[in-house]
C-alpha positions in Angstrom: -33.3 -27.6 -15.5 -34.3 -29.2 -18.9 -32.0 -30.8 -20.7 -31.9 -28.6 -23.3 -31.7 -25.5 -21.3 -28.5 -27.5 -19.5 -27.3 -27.7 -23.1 -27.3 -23.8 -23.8 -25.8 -23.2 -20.2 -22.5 -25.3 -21.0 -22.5 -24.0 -24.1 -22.6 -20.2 -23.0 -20.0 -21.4 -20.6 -17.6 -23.4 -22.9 -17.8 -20.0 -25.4 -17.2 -17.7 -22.5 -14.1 -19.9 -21.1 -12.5 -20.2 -25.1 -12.5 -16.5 -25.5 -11.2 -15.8 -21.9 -8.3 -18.1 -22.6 -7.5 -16.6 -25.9 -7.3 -13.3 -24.5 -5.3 -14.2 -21.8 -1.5 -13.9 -21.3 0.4 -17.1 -22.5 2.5 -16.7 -19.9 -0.1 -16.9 -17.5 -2.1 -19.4 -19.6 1.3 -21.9 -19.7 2.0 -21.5 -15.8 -1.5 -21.9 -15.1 -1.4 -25.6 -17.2 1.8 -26.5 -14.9 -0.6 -26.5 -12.2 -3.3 -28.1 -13.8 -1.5 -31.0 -15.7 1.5 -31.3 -13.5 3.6 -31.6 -16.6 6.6 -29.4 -15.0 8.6 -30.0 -18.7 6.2 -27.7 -20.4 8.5 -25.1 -18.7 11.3 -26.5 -21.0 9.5 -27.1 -24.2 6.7 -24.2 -24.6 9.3 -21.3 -22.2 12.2 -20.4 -24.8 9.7 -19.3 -26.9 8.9 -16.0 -24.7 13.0 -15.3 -24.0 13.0 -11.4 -24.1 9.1 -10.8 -24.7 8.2 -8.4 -22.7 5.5 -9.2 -19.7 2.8 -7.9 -17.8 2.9 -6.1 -14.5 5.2 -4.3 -12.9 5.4 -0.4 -11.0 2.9 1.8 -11.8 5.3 4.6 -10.8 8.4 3.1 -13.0 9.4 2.6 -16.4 10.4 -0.8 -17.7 13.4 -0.7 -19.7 13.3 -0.8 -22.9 13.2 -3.9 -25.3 13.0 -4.7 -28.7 9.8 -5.4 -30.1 9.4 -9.5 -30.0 6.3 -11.9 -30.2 6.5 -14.9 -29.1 6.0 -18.0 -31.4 2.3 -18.1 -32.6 2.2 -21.9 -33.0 3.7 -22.4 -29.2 0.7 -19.4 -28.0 -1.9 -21.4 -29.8 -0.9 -25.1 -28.4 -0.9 -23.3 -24.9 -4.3 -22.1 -25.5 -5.5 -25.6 -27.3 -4.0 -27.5 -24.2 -6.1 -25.3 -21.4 -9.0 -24.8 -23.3 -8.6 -29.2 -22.9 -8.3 -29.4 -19.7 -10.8 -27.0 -18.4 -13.1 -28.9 -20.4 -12.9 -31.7 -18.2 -13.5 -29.7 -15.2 -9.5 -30.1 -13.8 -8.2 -30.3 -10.4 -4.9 -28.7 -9.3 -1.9 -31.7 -9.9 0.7 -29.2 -8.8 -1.3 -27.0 -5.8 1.9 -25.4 -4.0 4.9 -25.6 -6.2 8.2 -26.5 -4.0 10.9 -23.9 -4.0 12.7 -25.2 -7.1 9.9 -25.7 -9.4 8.6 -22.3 -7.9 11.9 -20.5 -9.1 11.5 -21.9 -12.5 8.0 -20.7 -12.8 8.9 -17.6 -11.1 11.5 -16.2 -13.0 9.5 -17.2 -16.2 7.0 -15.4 -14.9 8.9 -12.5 -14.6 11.5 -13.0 -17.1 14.7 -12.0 -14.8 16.5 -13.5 -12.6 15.5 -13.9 -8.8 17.7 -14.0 -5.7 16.7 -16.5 -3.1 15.4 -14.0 -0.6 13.1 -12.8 -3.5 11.5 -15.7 -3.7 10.8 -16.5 -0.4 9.1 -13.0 -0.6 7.6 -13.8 -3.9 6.1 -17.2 -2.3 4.3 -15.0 0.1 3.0 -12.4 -2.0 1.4 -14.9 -4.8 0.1 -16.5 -2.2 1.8 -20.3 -2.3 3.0 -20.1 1.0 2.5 -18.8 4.7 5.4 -16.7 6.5 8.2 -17.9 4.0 11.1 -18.5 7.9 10.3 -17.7 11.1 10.0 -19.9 14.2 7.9 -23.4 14.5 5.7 -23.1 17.2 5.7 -26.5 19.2 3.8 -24.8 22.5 -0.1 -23.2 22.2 -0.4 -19.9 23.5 -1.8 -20.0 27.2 -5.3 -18.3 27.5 -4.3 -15.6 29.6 -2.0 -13.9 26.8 -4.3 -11.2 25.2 -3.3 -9.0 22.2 -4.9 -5.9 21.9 -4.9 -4.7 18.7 -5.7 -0.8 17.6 -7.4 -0.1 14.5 -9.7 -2.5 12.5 -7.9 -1.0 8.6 -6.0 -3.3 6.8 -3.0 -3.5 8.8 -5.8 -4.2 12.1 -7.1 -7.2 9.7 -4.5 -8.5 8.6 -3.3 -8.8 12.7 -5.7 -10.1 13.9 -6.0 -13.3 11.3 -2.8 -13.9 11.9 -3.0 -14.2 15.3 -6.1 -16.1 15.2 -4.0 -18.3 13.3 -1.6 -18.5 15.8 -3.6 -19.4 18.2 -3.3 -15.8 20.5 -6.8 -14.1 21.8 -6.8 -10.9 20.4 -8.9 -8.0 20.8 -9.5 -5.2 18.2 -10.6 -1.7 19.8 -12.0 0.5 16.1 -12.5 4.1 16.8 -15.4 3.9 13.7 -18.6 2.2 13.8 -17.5 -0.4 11.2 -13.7 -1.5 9.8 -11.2 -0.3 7.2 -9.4 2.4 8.6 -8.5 4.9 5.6 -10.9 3.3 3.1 -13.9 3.6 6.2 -13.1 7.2 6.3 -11.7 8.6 3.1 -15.0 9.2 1.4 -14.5 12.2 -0.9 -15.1 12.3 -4.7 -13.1 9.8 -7.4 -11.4 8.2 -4.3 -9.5 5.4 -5.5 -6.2 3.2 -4.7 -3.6 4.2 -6.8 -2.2 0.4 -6.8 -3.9 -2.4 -9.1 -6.2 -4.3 -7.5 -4.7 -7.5 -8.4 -1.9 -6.0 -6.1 -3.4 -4.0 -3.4 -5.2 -7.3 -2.1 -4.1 -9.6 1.2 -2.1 -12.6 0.0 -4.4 -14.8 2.2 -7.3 -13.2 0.5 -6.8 -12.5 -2.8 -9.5 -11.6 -4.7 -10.1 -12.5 -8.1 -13.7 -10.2 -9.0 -12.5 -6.7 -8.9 -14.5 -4.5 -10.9 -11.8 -2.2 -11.6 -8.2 -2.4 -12.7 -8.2 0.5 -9.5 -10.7 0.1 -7.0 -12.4 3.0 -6.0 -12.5 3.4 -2.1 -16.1 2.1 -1.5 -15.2 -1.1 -3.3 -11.6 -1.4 -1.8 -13.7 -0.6 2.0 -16.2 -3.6 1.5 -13.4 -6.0 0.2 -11.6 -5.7 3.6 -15.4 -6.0 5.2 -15.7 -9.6 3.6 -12.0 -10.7 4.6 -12.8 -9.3 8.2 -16.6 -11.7 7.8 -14.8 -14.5 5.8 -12.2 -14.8 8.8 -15.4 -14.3 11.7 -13.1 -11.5 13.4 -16.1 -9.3 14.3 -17.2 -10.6 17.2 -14.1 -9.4 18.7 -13.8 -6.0 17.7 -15.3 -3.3 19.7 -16.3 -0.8 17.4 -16.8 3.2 18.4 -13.8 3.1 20.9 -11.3 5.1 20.8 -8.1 4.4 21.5 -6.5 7.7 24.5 -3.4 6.0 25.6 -1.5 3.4 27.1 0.5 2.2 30.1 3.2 -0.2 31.2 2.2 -1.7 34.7 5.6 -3.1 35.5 3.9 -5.1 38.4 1.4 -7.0 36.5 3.8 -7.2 33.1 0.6 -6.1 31.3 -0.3 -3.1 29.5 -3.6 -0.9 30.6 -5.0 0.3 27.4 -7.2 3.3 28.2 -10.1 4.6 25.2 -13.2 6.9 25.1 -16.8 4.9 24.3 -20.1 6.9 24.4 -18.5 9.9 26.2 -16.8 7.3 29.4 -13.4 5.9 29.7 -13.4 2.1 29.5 -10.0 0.5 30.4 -8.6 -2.6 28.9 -5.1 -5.4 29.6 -3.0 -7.2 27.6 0.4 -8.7 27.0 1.2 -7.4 24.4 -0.1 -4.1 22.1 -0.2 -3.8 18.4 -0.6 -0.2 17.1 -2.4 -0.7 13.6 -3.2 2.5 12.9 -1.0 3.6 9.7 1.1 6.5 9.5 -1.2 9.3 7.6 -4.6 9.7 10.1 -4.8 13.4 11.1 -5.5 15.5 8.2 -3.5 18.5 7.8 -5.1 22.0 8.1 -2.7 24.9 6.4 -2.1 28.2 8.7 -4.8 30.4 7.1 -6.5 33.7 8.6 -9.8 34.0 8.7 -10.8 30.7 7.6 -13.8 31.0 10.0 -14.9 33.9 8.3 -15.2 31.9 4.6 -19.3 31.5 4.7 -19.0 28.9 2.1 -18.9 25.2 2.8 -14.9 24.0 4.2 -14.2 20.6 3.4 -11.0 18.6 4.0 -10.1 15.6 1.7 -10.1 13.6 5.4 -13.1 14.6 6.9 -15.7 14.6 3.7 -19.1 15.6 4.2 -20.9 13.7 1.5 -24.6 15.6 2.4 -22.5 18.9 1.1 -24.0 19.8 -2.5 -21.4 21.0 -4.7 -23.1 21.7 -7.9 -22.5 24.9 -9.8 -20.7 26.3 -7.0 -17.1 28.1 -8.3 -15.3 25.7 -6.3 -11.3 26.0 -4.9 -9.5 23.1 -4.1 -5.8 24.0 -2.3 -3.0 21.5 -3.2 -2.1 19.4 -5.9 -1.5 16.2 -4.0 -2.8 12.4 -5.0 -5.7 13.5 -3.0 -6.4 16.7 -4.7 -5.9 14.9 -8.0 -9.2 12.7 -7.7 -10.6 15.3 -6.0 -10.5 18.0 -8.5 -11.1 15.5 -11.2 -14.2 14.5 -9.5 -15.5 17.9 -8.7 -14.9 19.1 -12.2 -18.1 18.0 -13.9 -20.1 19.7 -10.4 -18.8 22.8 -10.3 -19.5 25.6 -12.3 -15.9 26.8 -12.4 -12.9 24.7 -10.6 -9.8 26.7 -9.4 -6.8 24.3 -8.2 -4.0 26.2 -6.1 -0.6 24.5 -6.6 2.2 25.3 -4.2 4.4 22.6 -5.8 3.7 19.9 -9.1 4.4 16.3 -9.1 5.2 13.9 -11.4 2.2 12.3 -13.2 2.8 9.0 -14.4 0.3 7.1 -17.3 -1.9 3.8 -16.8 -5.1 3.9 -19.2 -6.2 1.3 -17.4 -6.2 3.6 -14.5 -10.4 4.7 -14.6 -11.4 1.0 -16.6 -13.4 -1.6 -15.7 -11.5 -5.1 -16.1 -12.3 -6.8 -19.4 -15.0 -9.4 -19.7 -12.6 -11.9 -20.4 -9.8 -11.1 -18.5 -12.1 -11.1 -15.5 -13.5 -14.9 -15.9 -10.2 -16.2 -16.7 -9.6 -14.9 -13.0 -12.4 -16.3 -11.5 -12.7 -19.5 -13.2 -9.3 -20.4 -14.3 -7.2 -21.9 -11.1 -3.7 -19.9 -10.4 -4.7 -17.0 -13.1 -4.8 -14.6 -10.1 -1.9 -15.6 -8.1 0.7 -15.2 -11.5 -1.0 -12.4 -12.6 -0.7 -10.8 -8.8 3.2 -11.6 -9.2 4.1 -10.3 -12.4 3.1 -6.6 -10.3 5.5 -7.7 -8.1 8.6 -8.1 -10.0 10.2 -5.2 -9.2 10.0 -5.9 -5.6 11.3 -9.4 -5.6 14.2 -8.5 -8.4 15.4 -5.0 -7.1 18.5 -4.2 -5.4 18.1 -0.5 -4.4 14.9 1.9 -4.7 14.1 4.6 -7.1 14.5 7.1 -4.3 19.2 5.6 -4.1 21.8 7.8 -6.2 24.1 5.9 -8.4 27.8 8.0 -7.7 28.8 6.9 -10.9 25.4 7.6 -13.0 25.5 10.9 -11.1 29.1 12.2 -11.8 28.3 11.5 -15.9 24.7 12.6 -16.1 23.6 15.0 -13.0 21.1 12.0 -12.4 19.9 10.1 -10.1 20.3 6.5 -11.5 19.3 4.9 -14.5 16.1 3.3 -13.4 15.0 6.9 -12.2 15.2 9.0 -15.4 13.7 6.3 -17.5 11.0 7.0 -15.2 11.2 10.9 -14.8 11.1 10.9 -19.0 8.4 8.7 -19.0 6.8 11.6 -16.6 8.1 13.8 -18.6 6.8 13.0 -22.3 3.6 12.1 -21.1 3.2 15.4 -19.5 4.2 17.0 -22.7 1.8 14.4 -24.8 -1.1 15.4 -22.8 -0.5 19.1 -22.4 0.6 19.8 -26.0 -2.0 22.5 -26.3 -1.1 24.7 -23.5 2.7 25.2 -23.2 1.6 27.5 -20.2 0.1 24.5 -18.3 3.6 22.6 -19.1 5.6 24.9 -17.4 3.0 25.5 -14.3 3.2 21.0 -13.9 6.8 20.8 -14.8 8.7 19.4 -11.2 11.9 20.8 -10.5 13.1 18.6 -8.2 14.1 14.3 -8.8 11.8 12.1 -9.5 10.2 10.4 -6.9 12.1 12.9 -3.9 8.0 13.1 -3.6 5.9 10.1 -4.2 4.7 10.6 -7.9 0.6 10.3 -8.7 -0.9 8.0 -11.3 -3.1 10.0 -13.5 -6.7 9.6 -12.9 -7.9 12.0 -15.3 -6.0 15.0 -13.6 -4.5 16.5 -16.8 -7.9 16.3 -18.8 -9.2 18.4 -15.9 -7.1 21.3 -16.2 -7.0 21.4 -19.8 -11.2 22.3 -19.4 -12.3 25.7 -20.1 -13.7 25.8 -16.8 -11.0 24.7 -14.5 -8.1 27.1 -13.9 -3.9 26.0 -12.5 -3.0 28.8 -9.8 0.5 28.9 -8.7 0.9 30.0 -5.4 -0.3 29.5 -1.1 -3.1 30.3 0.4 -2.9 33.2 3.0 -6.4 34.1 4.2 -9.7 34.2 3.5 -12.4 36.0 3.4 -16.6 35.9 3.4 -16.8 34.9 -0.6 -13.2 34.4 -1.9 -9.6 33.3 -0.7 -6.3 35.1 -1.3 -2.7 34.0 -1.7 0.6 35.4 -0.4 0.6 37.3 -3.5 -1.9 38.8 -2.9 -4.1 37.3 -5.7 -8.2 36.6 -5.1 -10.4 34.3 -6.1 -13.8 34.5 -5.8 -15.5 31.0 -4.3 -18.8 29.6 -3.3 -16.6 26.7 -1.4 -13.5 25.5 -0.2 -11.5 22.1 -0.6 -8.8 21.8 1.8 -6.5 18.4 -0.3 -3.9 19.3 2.3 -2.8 15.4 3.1 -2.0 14.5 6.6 0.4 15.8 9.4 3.4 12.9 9.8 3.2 13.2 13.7 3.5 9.5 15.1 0.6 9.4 18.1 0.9 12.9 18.9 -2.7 12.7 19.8 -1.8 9.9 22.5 -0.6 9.6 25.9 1.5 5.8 25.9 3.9 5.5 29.0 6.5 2.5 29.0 8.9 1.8 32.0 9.2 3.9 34.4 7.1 6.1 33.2 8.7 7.4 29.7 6.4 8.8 27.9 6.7 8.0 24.0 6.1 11.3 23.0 8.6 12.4 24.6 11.2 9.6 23.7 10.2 11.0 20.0 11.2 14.3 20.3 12.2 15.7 18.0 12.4 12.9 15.6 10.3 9.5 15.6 12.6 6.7 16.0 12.3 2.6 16.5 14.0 -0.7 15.8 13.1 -2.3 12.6 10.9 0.7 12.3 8.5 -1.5 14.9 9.5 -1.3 18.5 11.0 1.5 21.1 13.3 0.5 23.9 10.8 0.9 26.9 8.2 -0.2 25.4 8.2 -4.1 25.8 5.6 -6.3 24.0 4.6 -3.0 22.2 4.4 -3.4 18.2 4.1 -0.9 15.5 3.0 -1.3 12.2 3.8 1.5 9.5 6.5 2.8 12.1 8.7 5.5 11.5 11.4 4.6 8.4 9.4 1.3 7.8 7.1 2.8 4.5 8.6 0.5 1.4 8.0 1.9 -2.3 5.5 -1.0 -2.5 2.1 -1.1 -1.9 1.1 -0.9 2.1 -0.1 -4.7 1.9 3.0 -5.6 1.5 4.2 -3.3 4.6 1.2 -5.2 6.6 1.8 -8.7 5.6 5.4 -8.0 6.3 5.2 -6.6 9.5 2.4 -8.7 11.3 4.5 -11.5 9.9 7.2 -10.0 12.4 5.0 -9.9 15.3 3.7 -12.9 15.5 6.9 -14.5 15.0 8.1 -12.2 18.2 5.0 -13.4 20.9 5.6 -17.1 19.1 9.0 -16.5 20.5 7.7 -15.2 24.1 5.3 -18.4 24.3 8.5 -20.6 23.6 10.7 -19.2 25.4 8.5 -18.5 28.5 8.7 -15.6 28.3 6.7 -12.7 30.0 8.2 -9.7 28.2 10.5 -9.1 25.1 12.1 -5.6 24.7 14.4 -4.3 22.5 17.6 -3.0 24.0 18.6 1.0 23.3 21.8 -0.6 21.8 19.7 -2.3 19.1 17.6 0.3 18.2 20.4 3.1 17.8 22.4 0.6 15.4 19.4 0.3 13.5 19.0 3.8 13.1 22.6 4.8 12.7 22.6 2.6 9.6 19.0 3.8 8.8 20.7 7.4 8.4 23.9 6.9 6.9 21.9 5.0 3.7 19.6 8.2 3.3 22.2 10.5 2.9 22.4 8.9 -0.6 19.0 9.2 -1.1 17.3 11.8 -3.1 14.6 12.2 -0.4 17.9 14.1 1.7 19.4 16.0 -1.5 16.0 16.5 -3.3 16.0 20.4 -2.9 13.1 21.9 -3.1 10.6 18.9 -3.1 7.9 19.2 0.0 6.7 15.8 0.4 5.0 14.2 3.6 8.2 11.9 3.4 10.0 14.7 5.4 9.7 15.6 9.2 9.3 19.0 9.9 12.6 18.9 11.5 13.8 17.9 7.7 14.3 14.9 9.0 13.2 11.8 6.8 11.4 9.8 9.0 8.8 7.4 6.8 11.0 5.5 4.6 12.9 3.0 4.3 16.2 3.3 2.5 16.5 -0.1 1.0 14.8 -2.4 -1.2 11.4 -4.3 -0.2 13.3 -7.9 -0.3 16.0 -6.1 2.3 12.8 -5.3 4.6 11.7 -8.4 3.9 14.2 -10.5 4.9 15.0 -8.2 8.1 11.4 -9.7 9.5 11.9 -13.2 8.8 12.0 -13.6 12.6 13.2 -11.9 16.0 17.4 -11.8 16.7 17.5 -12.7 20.1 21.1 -10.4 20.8 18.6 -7.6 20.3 16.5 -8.2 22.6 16.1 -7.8 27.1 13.9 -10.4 28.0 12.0 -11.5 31.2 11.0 -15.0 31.9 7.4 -15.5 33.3 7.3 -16.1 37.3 7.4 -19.9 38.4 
């Protein structure tokens, strides 16, 4: 390169890195020059200046409380900004690369602006990235080579697994029903879909990534990111892909578990030690009880099984439920279809992002790239409500409840944040109001960020219809009132059926089959293991779903695991099981803290949350940090254990 074309290119760069750093958060900016200078008393000088400013981050499905209107000092913003823009001119290295737990907390909490309990900052550690498995157990003996993991599924939770055990030091195997990985994002193909969690936070600690083109990935995007951790890590070569996984065994004899699965039509049989079910919670799409549905000679789609070689345009199109699904479906069908009808048998709660459908800023997005530790204090500002919470939006307050009718402060300042932005965005059409007005708590059914949704239905061409679908007929569908609608095609946003493994036959000692075990109502210790069952994980277990985003959950939860078979390899063991006395505790305490949930006294909310028994049997009554700290490693008193022979 000449040397004046050398000279434009630094100074494109040095103009590209002023504006990124003057559009970025001081708050970030000043944490980032900790790292970068090592000067920890900046903290002390440059902090007080941002007491009660609000920050960044945070819930998309809460409200932050509110606070009076502050700016920081504009002389201490601008010497933040004058210091970076000095060091990243002379091409910096990290002085301060993993802050130690004191200096972390100091950065943390300014980060955040509140106060953080020691567990939530071990958490907070993890989830920015700074640190591996915050506890646990130091391994001092290599796993031997005949200890196999098998692990099934290849999504994020399947990922996440099997780099962690790689880490470890275990052989692994991953058995991926699909001819390539991600689990919901490999399958989930339909219109406008999208994570409803920022980026920034929807990404693996271990992997963060710093180039998202949207403040919301859209599924594609969100699909190949977990394609280039799975490359980055070189876990392909031991996945088998297009086998699917029947059923499982316990062979008492051989202390191993015979995994059976169906590949090209035969049954291939593998062993292992130990199992780990990575397959998520929500996998079999839900079909509604409808007559006739054979008979509909328009195209039947389901949000779950998406047929993208289907042409949609100017068909009058119906889409049945009002679901997160339905809500970037409908909003991406609307422009295709020559008239949209949406049938609502129940509204949620909509809650406002407007970043929700943008591409991240220019600026925003170098200083992520480019500037060291950007991306790991931005990613844990969207996690202050996890590390600082002490209950979930989802726990009554007695008190707030016996003066108010509420649920608890920090719910209704999100239900009227629902609420007025409903009202904002529906102004015109009162009638539409009262169709999407919930009469049930907020958050007794998980609420949807706003894609678009309410711009859809206020088109002249997209109509709200209350009621179920009944039956249907050659050209049209009608509801259990009775009302028809004529359509060219069908969209079936019915979600997913909450039946753990239904589909599977898994045997433990002496032959117990799980299914059975589970009737009526899915059960386990820690939401991860079944007496019975030894050396047999699950991830996204029944009562283990947090009100956090699911990399959380899998972080979490694989964390567990691996801190369990490090336990069996120490220990010599051959098998670790939990006892029946364990796992009812667990879920005696599990039930008596829901009974002061709203997901119990919510009324008339439907909500894949709820068994069909009425049972809650997907979340987790406590805070993330409880959760957390639950899986910091394996209590021994819980457990039966076998040692290996010799």
């Amino acid at each position: 390169m000449a040397e004046a074309d050398a000279a434009i290119v630094d100074s494109d760069w040095s103009a590209q890195m002023r504006a990124s750093v003057n559009a970025l958060d001081p708050v970030v900016a000043l944490l980032a020059l900790v790292h970068l200078t090592g000067d920890r008393t900046l903290l002390a000088t440059h902090g007080p200046a941002f007491d009660g400013v609000p920050r960044s981050g945070g819930s998309s499905f809460s409200a932050k409380a509110a606070q009076a209107p502050k700016e920081p000092d504009a002389a201490i913003v601008a010497d933040i900004r004058a210091r970076l823009i000095a060091v990243m001119e002379s091409e910096p290295t990290a002085v301060i690369t993993t802050p130690d737990r004191a200096l972390f907390k100091q950065m943390a909490e300014f980060c955040i602006d509140a106060p953080i309990s020691p567990d939530g900052l071990g958490m907070g550690r993890e989830a920015a990235g700074f640190v591996v498995g915050e506890g646990g157990i130091e391994a001092t003996k290599v796993p031997p080579d005949d200890f196999e993991v098998l692990i099934v599924g290849a999504g994020m939770m399947g990922i996440v697994a099997a780099v962690r055990l790689k880490q470890a030091g275990f052989r692994y195997k991953i058995i991926e029903r699909n001819t390539g990985v991600g689990g919901t994002w490999f399958n989930n193909t339909y219109p406008n879909v999208a994570v409803d969690t920022p980026s920034v936070e929807y990404s693996i600690s271990f992997a963060q990534n710093s180039s998202w083109s949207k403040y919301y990935p859209r599924g594609g995007e969100y699909r190949e990111y977990l394609d280039g951790v799975a490359r980055k890590y070189r876990i392909f070569d031991e996945i088998d892909f297009e086998t699917e996984f029947t059923g499982c065994r316990w062979d008492a004899d051989a202390l191993q578990w015979v995994v059976t699965t169906r590949r090209g039509g035969e049954e291939v049989t593998y062993r292992a030690r130990a199992v780990v079910m990575a397959l998520g919670f929500l996998t079999r799409p839900s079909f509604p009880d409808v007559e006739g549905l054979d008979r509909f000679k328009g195209p039947v789609l389901h949000g779950g099984y998406w047929d993208d070689s289907v042409d949609l345009s100017g068909k009058k199109i119906v889409v049945v439920g009002t679901g997160a699904s339905s809500a970037q479906i409908s909003t991406g069908l609307a422009d295709r279809a020559s008239h949209l009808t949406v049938i609502q048998r129940q509204p949620n709660y909509m809650m406002p992002d407007p970043r929700v459908m943008q591409n991240v800023d220019p600026n925003e997005l170098w200083a992520l790239e480019n500037i060291p530790y950007v991306t790991q204090w931005s990613r844990l500002q969207w996690f202050s409500s996890m590390m600082t919470r002490t209950t979930t939006p989802a726990m009554i307050d007695p008190e707030f409840r016996a003066k108010t009718g509420g649920v608890s402060p920090t719910n209704e300042a999100a239900r009227q944040l629902s609420i007025s932005y409903m009202e904002s965005k529906l102004a015109a059409r009162p009638d539409l109001i009262e169709k999407v007005r919930p009469d049930f708590p907020f958050f007794a059914k998980r609420p949807i960020l706003d894609c678009g949704y309410y711009d859809t239905l206020l088109r002249d061409d997209v109509d709200l219809v209350q009621g179920e679908l009944k039956n249907c007929e050659e050209d049209a569908i009608v509801l259990s009132d009775g009302t028809r609608i004529e359509c060219d095609a069908l969209v079936l946003a019915t979600g997913y059926t909450l039946e753990y493994f239904s589909d599977f036959d898994i045997a433990g000692r002496d032959g117990v089959v799980l299914q059975d075990l589970w009737n009526p109502i899915p059960h386990a210790y820690k939401g991860m293991e079944v007496p019975g069952f030894p050396n047999f994980f699950i991830t996204a277990g029944p009562n283990s779903a947090l009100a956090s985003s699911h990399t959380v959950l899998a972080e979490q939860q694989v964390h567990y695991v691996v801190k369990c078979l490090k336990r069996m390899v120490e220990d010599d063991l051959a098998t670790m099981e939990v006892t029946q006395q364990a796992c009812d505790a667990f879920n005696d305490m599990l039930q008596e803290r829901m009974e002061n949930t709203i997901w119990i006294q919510s009324g008339s909310a439907h909500g894949y949350y709820r068994h069909h028994t009425g049972k809650i049997v997907l979340a987790f009554p406590g805070p993330n940090v409880e959760y957390w700290k639950m899986l910091r490693r394996p209590e021994m008193s819980d457990y039966a254990v076998e040692p290996n022979a010799g």
